[in-house]
Backbone as CSV, one residue per row, in Angstrom:
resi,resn,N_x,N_y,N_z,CA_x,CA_y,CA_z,C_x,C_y,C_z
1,UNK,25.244,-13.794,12.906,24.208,-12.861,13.311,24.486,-11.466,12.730
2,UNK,25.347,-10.868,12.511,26.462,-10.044,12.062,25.540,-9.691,10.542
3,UNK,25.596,-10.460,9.717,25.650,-10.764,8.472,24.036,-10.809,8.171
4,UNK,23.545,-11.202,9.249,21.623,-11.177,9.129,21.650,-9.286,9.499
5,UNK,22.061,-8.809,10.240,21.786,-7.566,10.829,21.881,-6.635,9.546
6,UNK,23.511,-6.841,8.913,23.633,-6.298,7.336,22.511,-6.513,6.338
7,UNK,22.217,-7.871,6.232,21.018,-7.764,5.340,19.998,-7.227,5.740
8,UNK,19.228,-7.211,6.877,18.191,-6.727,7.319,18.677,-4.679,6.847
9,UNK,19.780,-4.267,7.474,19.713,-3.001,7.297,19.948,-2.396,5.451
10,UNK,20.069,-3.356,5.356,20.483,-2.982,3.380,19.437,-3.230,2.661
11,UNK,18.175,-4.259,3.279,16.681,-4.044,2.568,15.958,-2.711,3.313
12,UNK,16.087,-2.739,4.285,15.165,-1.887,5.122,15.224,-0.320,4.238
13,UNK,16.996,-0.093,3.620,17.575,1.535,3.151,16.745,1.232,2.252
14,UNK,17.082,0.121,1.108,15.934,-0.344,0.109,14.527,0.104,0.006
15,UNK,14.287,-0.373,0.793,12.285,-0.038,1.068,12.482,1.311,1.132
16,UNK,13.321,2.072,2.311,13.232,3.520,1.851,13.815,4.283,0.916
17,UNK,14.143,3.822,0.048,14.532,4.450,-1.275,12.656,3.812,-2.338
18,UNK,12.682,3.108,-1.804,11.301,2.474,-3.107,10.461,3.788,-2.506
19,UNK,10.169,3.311,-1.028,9.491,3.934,-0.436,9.399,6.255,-1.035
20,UNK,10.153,6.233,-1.159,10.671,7.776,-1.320,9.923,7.895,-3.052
21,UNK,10.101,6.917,-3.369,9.948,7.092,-5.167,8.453,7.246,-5.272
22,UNK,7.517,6.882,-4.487,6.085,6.836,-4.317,5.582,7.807,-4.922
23,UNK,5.188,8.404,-5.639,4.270,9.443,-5.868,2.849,9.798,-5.329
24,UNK,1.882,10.026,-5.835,0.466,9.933,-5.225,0.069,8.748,-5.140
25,UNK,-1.252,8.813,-3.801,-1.727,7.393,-3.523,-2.576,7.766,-3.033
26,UNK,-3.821,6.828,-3.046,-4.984,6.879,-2.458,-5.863,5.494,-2.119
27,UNK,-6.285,5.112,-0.931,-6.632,4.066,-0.583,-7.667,3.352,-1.498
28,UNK,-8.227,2.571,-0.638,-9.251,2.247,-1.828,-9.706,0.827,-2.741
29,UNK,-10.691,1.021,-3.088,-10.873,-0.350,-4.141,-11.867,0.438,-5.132
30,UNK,-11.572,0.481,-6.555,-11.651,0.771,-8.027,-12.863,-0.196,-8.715
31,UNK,-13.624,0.242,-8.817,-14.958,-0.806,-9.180,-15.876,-0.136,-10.033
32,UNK,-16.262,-0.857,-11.136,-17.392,-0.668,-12.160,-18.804,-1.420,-11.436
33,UNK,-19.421,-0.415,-11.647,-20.982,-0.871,-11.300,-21.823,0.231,-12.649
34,UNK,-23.445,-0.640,-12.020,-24.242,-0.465,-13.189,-25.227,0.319,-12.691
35,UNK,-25.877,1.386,-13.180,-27.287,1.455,-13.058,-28.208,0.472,-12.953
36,UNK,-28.111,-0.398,-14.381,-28.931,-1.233,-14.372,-27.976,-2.782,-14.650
37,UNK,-27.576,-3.735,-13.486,-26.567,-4.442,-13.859,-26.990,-5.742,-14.604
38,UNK,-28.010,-6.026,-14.693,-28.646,-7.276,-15.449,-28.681,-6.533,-16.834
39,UNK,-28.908,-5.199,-17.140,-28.313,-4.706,-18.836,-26.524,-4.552,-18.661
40,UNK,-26.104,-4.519,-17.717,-24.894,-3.663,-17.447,-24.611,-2.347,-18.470
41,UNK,-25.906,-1.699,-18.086,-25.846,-0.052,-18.491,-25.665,0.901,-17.521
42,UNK,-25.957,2.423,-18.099,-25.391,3.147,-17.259,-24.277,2.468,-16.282
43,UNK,-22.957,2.074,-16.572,-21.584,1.822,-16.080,-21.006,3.078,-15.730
44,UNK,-20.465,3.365,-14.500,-19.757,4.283,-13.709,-18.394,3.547,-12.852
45,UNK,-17.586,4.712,-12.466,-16.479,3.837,-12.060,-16.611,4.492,-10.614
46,UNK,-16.136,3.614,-8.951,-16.527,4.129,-7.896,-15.191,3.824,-7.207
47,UNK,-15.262,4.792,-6.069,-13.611,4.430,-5.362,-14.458,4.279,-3.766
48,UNK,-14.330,3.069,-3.456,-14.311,3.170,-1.683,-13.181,2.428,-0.850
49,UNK,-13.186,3.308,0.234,-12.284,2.952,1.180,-13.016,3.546,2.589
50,UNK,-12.385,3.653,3.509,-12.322,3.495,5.221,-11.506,4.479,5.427
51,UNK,-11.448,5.348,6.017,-10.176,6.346,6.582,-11.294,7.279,7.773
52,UNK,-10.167,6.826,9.163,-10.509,7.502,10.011,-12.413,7.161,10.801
53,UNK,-12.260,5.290,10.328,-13.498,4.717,11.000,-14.599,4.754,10.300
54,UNK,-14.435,5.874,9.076,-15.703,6.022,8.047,-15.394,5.600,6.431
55,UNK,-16.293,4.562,6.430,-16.753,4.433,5.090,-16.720,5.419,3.912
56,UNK,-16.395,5.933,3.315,-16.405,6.610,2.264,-16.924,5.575,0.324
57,UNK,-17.212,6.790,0.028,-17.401,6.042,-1.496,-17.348,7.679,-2.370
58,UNK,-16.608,7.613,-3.745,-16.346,8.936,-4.555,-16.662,8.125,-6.175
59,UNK,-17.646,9.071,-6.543,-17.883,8.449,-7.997,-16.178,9.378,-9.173
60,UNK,-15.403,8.478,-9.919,-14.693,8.637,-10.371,-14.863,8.535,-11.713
61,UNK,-15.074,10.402,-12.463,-15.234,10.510,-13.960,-14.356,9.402,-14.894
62,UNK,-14.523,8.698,-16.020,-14.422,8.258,-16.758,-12.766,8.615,-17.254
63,UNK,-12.311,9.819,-17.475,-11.230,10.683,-18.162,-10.223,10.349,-16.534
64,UNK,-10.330,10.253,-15.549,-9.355,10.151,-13.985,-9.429,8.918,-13.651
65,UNK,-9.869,7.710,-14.426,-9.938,6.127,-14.020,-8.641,5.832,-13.891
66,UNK,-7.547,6.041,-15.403,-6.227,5.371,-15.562,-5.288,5.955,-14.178
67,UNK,-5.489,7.396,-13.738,-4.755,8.258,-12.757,-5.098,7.163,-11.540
68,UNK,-6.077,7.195,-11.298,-7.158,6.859,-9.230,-6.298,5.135,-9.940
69,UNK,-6.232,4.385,-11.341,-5.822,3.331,-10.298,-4.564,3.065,-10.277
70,UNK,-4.072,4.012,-11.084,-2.241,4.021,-10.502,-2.148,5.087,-8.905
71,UNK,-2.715,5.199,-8.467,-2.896,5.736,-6.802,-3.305,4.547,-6.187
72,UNK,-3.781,4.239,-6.728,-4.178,2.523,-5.581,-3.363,1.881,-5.653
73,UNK,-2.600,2.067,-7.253,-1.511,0.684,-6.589,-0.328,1.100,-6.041
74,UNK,-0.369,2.659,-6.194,0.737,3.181,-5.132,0.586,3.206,-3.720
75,UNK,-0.943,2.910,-3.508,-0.950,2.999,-1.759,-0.766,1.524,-1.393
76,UNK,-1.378,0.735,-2.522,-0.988,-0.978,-2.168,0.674,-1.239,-1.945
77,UNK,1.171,-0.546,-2.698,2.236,-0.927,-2.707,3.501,-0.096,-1.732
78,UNK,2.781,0.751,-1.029,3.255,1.403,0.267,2.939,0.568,1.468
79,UNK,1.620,-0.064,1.480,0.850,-0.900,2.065,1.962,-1.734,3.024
80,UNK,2.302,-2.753,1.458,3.465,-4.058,1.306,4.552,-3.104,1.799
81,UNK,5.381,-2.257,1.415,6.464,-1.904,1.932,6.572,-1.488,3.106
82,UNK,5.291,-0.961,3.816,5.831,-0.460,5.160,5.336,-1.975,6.195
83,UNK,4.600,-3.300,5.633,4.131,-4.305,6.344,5.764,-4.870,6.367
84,UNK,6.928,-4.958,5.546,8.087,-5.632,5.371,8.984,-4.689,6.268
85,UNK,8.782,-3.571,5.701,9.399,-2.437,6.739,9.581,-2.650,8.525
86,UNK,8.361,-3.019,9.108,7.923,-3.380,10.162,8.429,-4.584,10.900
87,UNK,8.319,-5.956,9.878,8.684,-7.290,10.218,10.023,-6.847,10.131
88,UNK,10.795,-6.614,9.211,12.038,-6.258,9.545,12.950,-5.797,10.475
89,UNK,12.146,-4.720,11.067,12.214,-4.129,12.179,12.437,-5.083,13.399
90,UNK,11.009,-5.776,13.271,11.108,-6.582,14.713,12.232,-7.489,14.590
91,UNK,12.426,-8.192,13.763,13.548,-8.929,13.654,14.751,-8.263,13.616
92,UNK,15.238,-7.285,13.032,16.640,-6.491,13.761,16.626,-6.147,15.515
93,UNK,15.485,-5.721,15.748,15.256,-5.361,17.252,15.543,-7.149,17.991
94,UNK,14.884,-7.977,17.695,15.323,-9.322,18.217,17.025,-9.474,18.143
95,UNK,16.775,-9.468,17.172,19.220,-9.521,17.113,19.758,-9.010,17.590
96,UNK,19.420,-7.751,17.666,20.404,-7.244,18.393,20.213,-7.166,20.053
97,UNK,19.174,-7.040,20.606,18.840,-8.117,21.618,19.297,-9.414,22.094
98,UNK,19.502,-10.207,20.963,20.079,-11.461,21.734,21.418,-11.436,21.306
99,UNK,22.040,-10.460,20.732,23.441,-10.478,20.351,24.057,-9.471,21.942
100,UNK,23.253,-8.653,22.384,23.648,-8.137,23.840,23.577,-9.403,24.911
101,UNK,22.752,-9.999,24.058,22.884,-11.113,25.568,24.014,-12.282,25.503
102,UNK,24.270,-12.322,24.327,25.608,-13.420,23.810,26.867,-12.878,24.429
């Protein structure tokens, strides 16, 4: 049990070292739509997400596409680290719990 507790605390420092390296992020989903989509003309690039119960949508110039979707995959990938972060958690909190009761 000993040896699960070590691993659990040596990914967890992990995640917060990834975690720390994060730069900007912004929620979201990155999508091409059309004016007219049966020509697929007039093409624009759109960012929506949810924050704080509301829908949002931001039209994203052409020249800030490559930036907005390296922010998405930095918030995806904060996403994943703090969902592992968490399970981790509960499972150290279980061990050491039943290691007080052993």
């Amino acid at each position: 049990m000993a040896s699960q507790l070590e691993k659990i605390a040596a990914r967890i420092a992990s995640i917060k070292a990834e975690l720390a390296a994060i730069e900007e992020m912004r929620p979201g989903s990155l999508t091409r739509q059309y004016k007219d989509p049966e020509e697929q003309s007039g093409g624009y690039y759109q960012l929506s997400y949810t924050r704080d119960g509301r829908s949002r949508t931001e039209y994203i110039p052409r020249h800030a596409v490559r930036e907005v979707k390296a922010q998405v995959a930095s918030y995806k990938q904060f996403k994943a680290l703090t969902e592992e972060w968490l399970a981790l958690s509960i499972e150290q909190s279980r061990l050491k719990i039943k290691q007080k009761v052993s």
